[in-house]
C-alpha positions as CSV (number, residue, x, y, z in Angstrom):
1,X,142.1,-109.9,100.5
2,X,143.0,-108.1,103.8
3,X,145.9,-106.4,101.9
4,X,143.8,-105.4,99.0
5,X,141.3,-103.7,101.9
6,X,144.1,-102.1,103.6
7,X,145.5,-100.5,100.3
8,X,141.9,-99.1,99.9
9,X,141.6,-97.7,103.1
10,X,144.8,-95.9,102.5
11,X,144.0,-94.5,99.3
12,X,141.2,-93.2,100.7
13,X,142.8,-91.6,103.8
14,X,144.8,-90.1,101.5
15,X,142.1,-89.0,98.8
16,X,140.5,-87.5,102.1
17,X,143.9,-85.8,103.4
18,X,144.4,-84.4,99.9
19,X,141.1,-82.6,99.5
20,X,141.2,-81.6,103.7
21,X,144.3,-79.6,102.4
22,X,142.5,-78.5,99.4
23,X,139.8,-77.1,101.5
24,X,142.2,-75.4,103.8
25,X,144.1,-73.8,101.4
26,X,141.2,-72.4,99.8
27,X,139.9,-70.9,102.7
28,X,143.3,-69.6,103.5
29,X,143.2,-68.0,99.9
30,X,139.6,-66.6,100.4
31,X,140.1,-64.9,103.5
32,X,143.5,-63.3,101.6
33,X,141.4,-62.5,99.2
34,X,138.7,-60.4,101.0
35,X,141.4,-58.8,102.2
36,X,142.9,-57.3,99.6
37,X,139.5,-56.7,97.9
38,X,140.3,-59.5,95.1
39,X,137.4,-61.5,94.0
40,X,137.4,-65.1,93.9
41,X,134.3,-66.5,93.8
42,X,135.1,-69.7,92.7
43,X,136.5,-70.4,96.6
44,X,133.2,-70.7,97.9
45,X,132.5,-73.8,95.9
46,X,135.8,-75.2,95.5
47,X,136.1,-75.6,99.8
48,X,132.6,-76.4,100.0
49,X,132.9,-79.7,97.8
50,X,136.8,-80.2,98.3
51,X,135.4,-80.3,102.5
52,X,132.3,-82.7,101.4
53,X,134.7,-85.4,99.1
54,X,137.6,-85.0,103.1
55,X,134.1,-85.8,105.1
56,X,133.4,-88.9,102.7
57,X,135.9,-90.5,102.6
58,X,137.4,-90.1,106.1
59,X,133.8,-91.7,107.3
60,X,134.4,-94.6,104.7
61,X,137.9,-95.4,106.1
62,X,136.7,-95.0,109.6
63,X,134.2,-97.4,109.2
64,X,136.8,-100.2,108.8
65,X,138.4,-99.4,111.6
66,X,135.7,-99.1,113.7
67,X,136.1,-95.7,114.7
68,X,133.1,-94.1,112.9
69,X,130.5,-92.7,115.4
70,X,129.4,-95.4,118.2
71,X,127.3,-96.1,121.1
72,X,129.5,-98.9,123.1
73,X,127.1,-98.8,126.1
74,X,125.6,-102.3,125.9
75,X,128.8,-104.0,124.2
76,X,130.9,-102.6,127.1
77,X,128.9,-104.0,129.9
78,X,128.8,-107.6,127.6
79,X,132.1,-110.0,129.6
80,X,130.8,-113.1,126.7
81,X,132.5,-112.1,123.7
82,X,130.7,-114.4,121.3
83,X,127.5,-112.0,122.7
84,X,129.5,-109.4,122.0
85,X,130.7,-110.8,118.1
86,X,127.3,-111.2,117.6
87,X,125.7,-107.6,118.3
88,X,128.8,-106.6,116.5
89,X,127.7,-108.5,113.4
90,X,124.1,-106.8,113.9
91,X,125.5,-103.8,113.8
92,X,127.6,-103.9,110.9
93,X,124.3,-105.7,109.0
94,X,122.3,-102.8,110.0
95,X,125.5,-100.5,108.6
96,X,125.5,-102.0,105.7
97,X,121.9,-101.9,104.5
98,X,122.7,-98.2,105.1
99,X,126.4,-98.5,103.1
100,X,124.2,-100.1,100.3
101,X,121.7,-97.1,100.3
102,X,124.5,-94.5,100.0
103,X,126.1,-96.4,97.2
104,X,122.6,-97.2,95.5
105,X,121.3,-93.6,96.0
106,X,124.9,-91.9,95.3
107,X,124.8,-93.2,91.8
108,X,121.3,-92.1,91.3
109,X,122.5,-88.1,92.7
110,X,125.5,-88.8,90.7
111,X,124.1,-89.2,87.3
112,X,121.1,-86.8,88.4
113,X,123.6,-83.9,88.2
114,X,126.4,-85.2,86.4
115,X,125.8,-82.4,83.5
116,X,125.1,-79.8,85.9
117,X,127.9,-77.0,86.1
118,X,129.2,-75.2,89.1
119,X,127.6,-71.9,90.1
120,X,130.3,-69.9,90.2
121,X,132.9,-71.8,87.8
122,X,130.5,-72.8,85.2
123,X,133.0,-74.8,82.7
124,X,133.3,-77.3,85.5
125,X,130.6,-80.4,85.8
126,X,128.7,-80.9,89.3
127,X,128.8,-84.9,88.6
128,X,132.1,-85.3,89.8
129,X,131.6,-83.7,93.0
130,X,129.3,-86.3,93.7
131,X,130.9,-89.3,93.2
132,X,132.3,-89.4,97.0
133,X,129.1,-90.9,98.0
134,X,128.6,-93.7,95.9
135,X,132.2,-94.5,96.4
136,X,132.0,-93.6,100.0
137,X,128.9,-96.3,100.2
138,X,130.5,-98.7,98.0
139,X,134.1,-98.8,100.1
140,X,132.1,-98.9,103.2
141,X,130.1,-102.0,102.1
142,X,133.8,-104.2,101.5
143,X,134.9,-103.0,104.7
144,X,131.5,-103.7,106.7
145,X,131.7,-106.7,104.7
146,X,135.5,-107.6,105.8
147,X,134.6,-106.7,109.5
148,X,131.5,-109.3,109.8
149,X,133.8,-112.3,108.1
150,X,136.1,-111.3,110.9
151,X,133.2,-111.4,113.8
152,X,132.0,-114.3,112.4
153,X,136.1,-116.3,112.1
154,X,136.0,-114.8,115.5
155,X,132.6,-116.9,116.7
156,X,133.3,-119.9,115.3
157,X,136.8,-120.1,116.4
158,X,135.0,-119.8,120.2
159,X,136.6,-116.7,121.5
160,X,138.2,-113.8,120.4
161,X,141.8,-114.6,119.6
């Protein structure tokens, strides 16, 4: 199961690399553009979702690494680790609910304007530009998931080895 997680996580980092380089490169190519006095219009949207679908799914593969965003305050004064498992497992619950929410509420968005087209390159659908938050939500709901099994093997085990 572990392996199947880390496979995800990767695909995702790379999914999120991919479309980071997408979003550069279209920047690059509308500021060249302006320029030279070329219009390309379709940049505009093309970097703003290609920049959304790098945010999503760098925060979904962050989560399982437990690098997202943090407040460590109260688990960095904690010295009892089975304390400090158990906010952890809190946390993650309180994570997920919101994990599930994205997911829930990302498919509603998705299919809301799945037949909607692009302002500026109208053959193309809005509904895939979407789908990074239901899959965002979804991926961060197996890792939240993943993380409290491992809080919990960690309690019951009586430390944190």
């Amino acid at each position: 199961m572990k392996k199947a997680i880390d496979m995800l996580q990767r695909i995702q980092i790379a999914l999120g690399g991919f479309f980071l380089c997408v979003f550069l490169l279209t920047v690059v190519f509308q500021m060249l553009s302006r320029y030279l006095g070329i219009a390309a219009m379709w940049t505009e949207d093309v970097s703003m979702y290609s920049f959304i679908w790098a945010v999503f799914m760098g925060a979904g593969a962050m989560v399982y690494e437990n690098r997202h965003f943090a407040f460590t305050s109260i688990s960095d004064m904690m010295k009892d680790q089975r304390k400090k498992s158990i906010l952890a497992i809190v946390i993650f619950l309180i994570m997920l609910v919101f994990a599930v929410l994205m997911a829930y509420y990302g498919i509603q968005t998705t299919k809301k304007f799945w037949n909607y087209t692009w302002v500026n390159i109208p053959s193309f659908k809005r509904g895939p530009t979407w789908l990074c938050l239901p899959i965002c939500g979804v991926t961060s709901a197996i890792y939240l998931i993943e993380l409290i099994i491992e809080e919990v093997g960690k309690i019951t085990k009586g430390g944190n080895k």
